[in-house]
C-alpha positions in Angstrom: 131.2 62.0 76.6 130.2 61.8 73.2 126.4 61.9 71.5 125.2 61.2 68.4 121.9 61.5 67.7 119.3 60.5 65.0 115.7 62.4 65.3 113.5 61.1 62.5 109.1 62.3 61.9 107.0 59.8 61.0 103.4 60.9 59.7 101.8 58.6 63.0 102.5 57.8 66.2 101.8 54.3 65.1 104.9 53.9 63.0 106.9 55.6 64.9 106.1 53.0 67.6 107.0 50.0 64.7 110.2 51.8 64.3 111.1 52.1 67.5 110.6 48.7 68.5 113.0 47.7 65.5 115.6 50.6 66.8 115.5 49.4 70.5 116.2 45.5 69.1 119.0 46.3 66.7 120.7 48.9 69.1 119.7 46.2 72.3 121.9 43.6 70.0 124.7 45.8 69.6 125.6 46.9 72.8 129.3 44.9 73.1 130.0 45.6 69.2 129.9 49.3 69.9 130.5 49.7 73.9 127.5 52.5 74.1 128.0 54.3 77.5 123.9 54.7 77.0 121.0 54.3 74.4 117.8 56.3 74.8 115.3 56.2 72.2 112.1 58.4 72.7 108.6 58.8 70.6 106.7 61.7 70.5 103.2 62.4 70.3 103.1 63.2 66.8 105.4 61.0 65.3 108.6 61.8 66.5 110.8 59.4 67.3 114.4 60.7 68.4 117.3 58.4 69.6 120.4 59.1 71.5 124.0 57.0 71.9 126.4 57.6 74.0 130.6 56.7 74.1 133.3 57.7 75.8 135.3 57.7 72.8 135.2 59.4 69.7 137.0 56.5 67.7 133.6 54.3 69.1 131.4 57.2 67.8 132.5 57.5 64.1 132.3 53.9 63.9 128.4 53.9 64.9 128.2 56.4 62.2 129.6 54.9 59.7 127.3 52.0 60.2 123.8 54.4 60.7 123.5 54.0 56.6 123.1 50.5 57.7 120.9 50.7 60.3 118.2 52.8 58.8 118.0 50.8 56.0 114.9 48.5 56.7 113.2 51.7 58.3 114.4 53.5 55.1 112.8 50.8 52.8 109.3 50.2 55.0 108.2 54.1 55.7 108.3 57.4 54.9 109.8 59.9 57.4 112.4 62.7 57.7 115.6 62.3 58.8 118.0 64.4 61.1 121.9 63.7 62.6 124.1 65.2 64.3 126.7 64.2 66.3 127.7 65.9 69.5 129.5 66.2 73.4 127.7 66.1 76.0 127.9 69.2 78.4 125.6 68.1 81.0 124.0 64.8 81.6 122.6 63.4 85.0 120.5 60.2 85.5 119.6 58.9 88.8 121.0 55.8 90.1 118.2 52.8 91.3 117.6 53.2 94.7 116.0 50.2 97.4 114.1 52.4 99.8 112.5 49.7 102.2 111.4 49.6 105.7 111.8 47.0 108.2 108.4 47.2 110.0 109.5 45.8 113.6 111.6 48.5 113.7 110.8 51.3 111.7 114.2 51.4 110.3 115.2 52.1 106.6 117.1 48.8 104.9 119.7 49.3 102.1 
C-alpha cells in the first residue's frame, strides 16, 4: 500500500478547521477519479492539520501528486501556513472493521 501524505500548520485551530472542511469536500469528490484505498485528514490542537491517502498502486499515487499543486491552490491563495509532503509505503496499518453487537432480550443471545 502506498501513502502520501500532506501535513500543513496553520497559525489557529480555526483555519485549520476552514481548511479541512475544504480538503474533506474536494478529496470526498474525488474518490472514483483517483481510487483512494483510504483518506484520513486530522487537525491538531494548534493548528495542525495533516492528511493521509492511500492506493494500492503506485501509478494512482503519482497521479494524486501531480494534481496536489492543484489542490492546495485555494488554501494556498486564502491563508498562510507551512507546507510538508512526502510520499511513502505503508508498513503497518490496522483499522477495525464496524461491528453490530446487539442482544436479543427474550433470550439473552447476541444477534449478528
Amino acid at each position: 500500500m502506498f501513502s502520501s501524505i500532506i501535513n500543513l500548520k496553520f497559525p489557529s485551530t480555526a483555519e485549520a478547521k476552514i481548511a479541512a472542511s475544504h480538503f474533506s469536500e474536494i478529496l470526498g469528490s474525488k474518490i472514483s477519479y483517483y481510487d483512494y484505498l483510504g483518506i484520513q485528514i486530522t487537525i491538531g490542537k494548534s493548528g495542525e492539520l495533516s492528511i493521509g491517502v492511500r492506493f494500492d498502486e503506485a501509478v494512482r499515487l503519482k497521479k494524486f501528486e501531480s494534481d496536489i499543486p492543484s489542490l492546495l491552490s485555494d488554501i494556498k491563495k486564502s491563508f498562510i501556513y507551512k507546507e510538508e509532503k512526502y510520499s511513502g509505503v505503508c508498513i503497518y496499518s490496522f483499522e477495525r472493521e464496524a461491528q453490530n453487537s446487539a442482544v436479543n432480550i427474550s433470550t439473552g443471545k447476541t444477534v449478528n
